[in-house]
C-alpha positions in Angstrom: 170.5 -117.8 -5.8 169.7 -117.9 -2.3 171.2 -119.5 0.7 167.4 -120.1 2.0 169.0 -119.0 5.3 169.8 -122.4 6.8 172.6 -122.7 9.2 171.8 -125.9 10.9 170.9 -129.4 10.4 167.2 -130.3 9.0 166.3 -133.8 9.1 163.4 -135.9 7.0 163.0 -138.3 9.6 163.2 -138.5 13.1 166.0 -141.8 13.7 168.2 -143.5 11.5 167.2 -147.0 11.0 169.8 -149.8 12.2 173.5 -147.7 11.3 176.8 -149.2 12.9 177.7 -146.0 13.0 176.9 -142.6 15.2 175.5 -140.5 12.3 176.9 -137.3 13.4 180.2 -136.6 14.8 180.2 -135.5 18.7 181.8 -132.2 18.1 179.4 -131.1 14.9 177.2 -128.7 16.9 180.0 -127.1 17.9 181.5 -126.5 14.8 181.9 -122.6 13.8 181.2 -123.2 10.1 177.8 -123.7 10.5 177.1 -120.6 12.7 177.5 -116.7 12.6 181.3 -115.6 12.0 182.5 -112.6 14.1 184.9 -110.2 12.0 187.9 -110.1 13.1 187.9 -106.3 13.4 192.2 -106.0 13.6 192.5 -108.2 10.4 194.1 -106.4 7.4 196.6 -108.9 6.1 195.1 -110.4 2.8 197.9 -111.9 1.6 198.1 -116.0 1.7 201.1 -118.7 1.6 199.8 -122.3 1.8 201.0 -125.4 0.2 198.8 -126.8 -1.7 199.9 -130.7 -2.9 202.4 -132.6 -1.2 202.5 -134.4 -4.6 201.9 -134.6 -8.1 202.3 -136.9 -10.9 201.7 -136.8 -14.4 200.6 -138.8 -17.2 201.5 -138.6 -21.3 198.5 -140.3 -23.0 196.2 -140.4 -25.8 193.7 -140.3 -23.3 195.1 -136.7 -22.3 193.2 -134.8 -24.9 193.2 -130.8 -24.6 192.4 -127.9 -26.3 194.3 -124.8 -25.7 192.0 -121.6 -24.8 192.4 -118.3 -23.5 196.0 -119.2 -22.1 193.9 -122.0 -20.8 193.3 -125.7 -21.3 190.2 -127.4 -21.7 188.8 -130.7 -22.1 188.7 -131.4 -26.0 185.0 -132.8 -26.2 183.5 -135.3 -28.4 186.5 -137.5 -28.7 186.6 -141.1 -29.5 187.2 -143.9 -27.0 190.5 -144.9 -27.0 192.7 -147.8 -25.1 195.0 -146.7 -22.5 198.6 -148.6 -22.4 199.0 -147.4 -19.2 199.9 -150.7 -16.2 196.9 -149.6 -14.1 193.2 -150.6 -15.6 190.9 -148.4 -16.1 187.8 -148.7 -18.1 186.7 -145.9 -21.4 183.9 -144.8 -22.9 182.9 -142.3 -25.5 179.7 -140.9 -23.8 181.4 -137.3 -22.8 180.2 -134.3 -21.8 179.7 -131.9 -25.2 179.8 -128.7 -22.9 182.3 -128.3 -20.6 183.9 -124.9 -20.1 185.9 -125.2 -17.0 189.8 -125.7 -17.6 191.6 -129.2 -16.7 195.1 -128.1 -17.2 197.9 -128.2 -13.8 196.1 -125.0 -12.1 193.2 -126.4 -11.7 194.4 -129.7 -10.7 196.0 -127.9 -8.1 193.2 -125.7 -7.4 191.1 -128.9 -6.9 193.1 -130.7 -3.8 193.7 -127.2 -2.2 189.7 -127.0 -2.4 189.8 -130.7 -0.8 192.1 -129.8 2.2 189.7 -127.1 2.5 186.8 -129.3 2.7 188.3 -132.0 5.0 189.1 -129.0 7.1 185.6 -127.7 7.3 184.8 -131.1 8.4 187.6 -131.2 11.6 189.9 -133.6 9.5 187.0 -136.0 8.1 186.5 -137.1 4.3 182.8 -137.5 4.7 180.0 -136.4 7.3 177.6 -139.3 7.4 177.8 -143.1 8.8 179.8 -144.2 6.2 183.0 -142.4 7.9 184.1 -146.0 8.5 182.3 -149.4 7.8 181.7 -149.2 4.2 182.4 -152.6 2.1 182.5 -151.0 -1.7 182.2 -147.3 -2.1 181.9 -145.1 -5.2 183.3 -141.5 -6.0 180.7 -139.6 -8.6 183.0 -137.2 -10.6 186.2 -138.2 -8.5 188.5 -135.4 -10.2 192.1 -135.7 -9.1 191.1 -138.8 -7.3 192.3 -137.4 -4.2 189.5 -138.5 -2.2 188.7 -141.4 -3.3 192.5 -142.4 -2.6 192.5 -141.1 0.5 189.0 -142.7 1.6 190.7 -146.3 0.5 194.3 -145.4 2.7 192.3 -144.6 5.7 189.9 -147.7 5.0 191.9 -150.8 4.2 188.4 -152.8 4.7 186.8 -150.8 1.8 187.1 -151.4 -1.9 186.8 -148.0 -3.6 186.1 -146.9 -7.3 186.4 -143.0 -8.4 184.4 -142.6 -11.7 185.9 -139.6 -13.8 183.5 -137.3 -15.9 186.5 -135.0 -17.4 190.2 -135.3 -18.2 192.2 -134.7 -14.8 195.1 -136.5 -13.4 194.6 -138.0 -10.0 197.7 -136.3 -8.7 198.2 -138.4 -5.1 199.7 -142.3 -4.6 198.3 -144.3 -2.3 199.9 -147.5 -0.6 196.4 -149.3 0.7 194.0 -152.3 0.0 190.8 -151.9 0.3 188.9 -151.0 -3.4 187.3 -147.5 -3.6 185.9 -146.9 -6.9 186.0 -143.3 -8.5 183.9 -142.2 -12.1 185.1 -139.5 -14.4 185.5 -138.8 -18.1 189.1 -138.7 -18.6 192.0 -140.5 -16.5 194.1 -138.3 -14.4 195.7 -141.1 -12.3 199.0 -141.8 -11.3 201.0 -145.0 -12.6 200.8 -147.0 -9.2 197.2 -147.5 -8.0 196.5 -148.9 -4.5 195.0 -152.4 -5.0 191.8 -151.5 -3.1 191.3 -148.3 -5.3 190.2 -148.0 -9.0 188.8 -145.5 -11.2 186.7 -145.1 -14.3 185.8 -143.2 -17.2 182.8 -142.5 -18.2 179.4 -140.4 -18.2 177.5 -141.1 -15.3 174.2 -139.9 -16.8 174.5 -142.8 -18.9 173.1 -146.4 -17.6 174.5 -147.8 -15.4 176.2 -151.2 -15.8 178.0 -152.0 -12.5 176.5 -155.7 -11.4 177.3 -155.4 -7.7 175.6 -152.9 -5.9 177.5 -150.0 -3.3 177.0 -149.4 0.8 178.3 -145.6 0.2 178.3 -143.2 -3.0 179.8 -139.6 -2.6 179.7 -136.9 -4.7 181.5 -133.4 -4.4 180.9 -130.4 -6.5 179.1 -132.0 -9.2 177.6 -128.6 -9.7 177.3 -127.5 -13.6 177.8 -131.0 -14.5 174.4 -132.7 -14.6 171.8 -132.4 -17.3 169.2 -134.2 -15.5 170.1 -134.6 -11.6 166.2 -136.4 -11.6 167.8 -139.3 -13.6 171.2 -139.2 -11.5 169.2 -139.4 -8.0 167.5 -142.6 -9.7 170.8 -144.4 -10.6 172.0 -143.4 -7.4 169.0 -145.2 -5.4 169.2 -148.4 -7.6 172.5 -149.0 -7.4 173.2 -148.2 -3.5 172.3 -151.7 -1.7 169.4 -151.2 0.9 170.6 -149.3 3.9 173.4 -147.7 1.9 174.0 -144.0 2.5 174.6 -141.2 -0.5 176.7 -138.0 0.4 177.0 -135.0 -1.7 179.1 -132.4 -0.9 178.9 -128.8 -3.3 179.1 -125.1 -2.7 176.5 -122.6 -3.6 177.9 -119.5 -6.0 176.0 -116.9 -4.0 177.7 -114.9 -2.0 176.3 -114.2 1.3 177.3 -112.1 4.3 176.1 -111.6 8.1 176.7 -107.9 8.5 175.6 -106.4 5.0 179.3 -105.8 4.0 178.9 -107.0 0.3 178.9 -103.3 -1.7 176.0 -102.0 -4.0 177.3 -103.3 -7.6 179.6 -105.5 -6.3 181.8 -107.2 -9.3 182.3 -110.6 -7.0 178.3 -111.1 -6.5 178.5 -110.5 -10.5 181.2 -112.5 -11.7 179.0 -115.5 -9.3 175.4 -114.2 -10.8 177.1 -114.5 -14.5 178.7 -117.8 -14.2 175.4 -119.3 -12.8 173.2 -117.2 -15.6 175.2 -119.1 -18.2 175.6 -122.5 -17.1 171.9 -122.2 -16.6 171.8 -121.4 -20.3 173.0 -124.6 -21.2 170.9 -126.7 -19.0 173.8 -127.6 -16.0 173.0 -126.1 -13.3 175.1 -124.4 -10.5 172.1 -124.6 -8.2 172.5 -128.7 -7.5 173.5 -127.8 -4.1 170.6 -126.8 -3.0 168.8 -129.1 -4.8 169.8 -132.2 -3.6 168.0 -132.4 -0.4 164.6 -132.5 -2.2 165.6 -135.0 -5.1 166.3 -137.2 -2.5 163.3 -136.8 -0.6 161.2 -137.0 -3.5 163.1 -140.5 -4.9 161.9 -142.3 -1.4 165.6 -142.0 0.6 165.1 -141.6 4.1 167.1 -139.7 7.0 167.5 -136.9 4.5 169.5 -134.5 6.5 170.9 -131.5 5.2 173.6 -128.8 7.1 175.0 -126.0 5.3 178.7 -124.5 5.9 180.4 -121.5 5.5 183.3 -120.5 3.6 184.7 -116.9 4.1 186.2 -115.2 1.3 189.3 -114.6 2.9 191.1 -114.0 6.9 188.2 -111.6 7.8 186.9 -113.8 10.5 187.8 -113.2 14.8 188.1 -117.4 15.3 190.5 -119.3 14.5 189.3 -122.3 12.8 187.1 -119.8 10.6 190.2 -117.7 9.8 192.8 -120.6 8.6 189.2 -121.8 6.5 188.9 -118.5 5.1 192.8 -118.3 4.2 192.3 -121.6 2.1 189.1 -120.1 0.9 190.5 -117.3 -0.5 193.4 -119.9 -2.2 190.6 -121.9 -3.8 188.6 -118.9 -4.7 191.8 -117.0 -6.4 192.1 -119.4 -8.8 188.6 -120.3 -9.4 187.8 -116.7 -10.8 189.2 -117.2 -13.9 188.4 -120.8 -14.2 185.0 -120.3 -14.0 184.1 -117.2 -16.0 186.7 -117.6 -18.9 185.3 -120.6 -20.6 181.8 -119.8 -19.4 181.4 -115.9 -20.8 183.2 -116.2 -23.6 181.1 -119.4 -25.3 177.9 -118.9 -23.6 177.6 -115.5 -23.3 179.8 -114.1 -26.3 182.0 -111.6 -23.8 185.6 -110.9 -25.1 188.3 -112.3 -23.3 189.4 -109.1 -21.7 186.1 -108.4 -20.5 186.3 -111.6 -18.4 189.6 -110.3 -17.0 188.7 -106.8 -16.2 185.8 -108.5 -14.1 187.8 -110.7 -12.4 190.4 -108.3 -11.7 187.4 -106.5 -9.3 186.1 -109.2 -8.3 189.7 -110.5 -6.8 190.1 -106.8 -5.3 186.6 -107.2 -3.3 187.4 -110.6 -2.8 190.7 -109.8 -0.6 189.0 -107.0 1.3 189.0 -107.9 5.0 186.5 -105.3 5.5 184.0 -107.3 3.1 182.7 -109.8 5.2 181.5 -112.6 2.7 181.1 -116.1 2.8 180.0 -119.0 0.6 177.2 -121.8 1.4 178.9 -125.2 1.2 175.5 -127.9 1.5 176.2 -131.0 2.6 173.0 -133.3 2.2 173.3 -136.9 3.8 170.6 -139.4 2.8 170.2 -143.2 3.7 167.9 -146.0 1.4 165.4 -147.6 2.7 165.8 -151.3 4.4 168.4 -152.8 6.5 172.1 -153.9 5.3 173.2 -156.3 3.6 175.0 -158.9 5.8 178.3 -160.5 4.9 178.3 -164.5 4.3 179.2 -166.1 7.2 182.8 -167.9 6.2 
């Protein structure tokens, strides 16, 4: 996997057509994550302390199905729909994904917002990167995890009604006291008890049709990576069901480790733990390559201003500025507890590895990974894309 050597914004067309909106914020050329990253050449402190959730709530449910694997828990798939007796609504299905092999137990619930603080701080503070930052009527979260952004989104956007959809079994882990309605898709619930009136989430597989009858002004996706079957088909539900002059954002990182100053050692274990992960979703036909992907599915469904800029995530402190540092501290966080949660389930089912293989491998990988003197960093693509025609108009009361 290659990081095709983009560091700044590429555009498919020359102006955006009618936005209420500027489509890029004022300070984005400026940001460091998008340009070459200095070592910090002084920098041998490895070691991290950051908080990662200021809350967390859990639910008891039949929903909450798990199986119990390598000191892990996973998703238990093929399950039956069930009814939820829980006060908030949210609606089931039984289309689920058959092969899942990443955990969904409190570390990685936890791993999940850290990595969301980490991408709001990539972005100076902002949920999202495109027009959308403010204005949208009815937005929708693909694969909305914990929920976190999609409750977010709705408390800084009273005017919005927002929807997460949910693909797995997580619980969204943040309350939110708002009204607009933000609307966020998974397969399994992982809410909390009191849901923000303007915020709701659903379950379900959203490779399967489609059946909302109003249409969105803003879908988002994040790290949808090794999820999709057929991202072709899931461009195409995206472009029918965004209202003309709506904007898409999809936000994922790139498992190929990169560096600026050739730091990354011959037979490094951290490039291999990324290159064995990738090699065996691939296997199964979900890709860990969406990221860079994205731009061209879009181009090739007919979206227009299809603009693409790719960050950069340092492994750990090893970088001489500031903003790049702290990023690299909650890098190094996310990545910590991602080692494990990527390659157990992964290796041992796809690949037939033993489960102490896996740990030995991560075990080096972590050791290169908190190296200051390693200087590597992570592609993070962030592709922006608008459909064609001008906005719908609210009726005139």
């Amino acid at each position: 996997m290659a990081a095709q050597g983009e560091e700044t914004p590429s555009s498919s067309a020359a102006a955006i057509a009618a936005p209420t909106a500027p489509a890029a914020h004022p300070e984005e050329a400026a940001n460091p994550a998008t340009g070459l990253i200095d070592p910090d050449d002084g920098e041998t402190d490895s070691a991290i302390n950051v908080s990662i959730r200021d809350s967390l709530t859990s639910i008891r449910s039949s929903l909450l199905n798990f199986e119990d694997e390598y000191g892990r828990l996973y998703h238990s798939h093929s399950r039956g729909s069930e009814k939820s007796n829980l006060s908030w609504a949210v609606v089931i299905s039984n289309h689920a994904l058959t092969e899942y092999f990443f955990p969904h137990d409190n570390i990685e619930q936890d791993r999940l917002d850290l990595q969301h603080e980490l991408f709001v701080r990539t972005f100076r503070g902002r949920l999202c990167t495109c027009p959308k930052f403010y204005g949208a009527k009815r937005v929708l979260d693909l694969g909305t995890g914990t929920g976190i952004w999609a409750l977010e989104y709705a408390e800084e956007h009273p005017e919005s009604e927002v929807r997460g959809l949910q693909l797995i079994n997580f619980v969204i882990s943040r309350l939110s006291l708002t009204t607009p309605q933000v609307i966020g898709v998974d397969l399994s619930p992982v809410q909390p008890d009191f849901m923000p009136p303007n915020c709701s989430f659903e379950i379900d597989d959203l490779e399967k049709p489609w059946t909302w009858s109003k249409s969105f002004d803003f879908i988002f996706s994040r790290t949808l990576n090794g999820s999709i079957l057929d991202p072709v088909k899931l461009v195409d539900s995206i472009y029918k069901q965004l209202e003309p002059g709506g904007w898409f954002e999809a936000q994922d990182v790139c498992m190929s480790a990169q560096s600026d100053d050739d730091t990354i050692p011959e037979n490094s274990s951290l490039v291999q733990w990324a290159d064995e992960v990738v090699d065996a979703m691939e296997k199964i036909g979900r890709s860990l390559k969406l990221a860079m992907q994205w731009k061209q599915l879009l181009i090739d469904r007919g979206f227009e201003d299809v603009q693409e800029t790719i960050y950069k995530w340092p492994t750990n402190t090893w970088p001489r500025d500031k903003t790049m540092k702290d990023i690299g501290g909650w890098g190094l966080a996310n990545l910590d507890s991602f080692l494990e949660s990527a390659a157990l389930g992964t290796l041992t089912n796809i690949k037939g590895w033993s489960r102490e293989e896996v740990l030995v491998l991560c075990s080096q990988a972590r050791k290169e990974m908190r190296d200051p003197r390693i200087h590597v960093w992570w592609p993070v693509y962030v592709v922006t894309a608008r459909k064609p025609g001008l906005p719908i108009q609210a009726p005139l009361e």
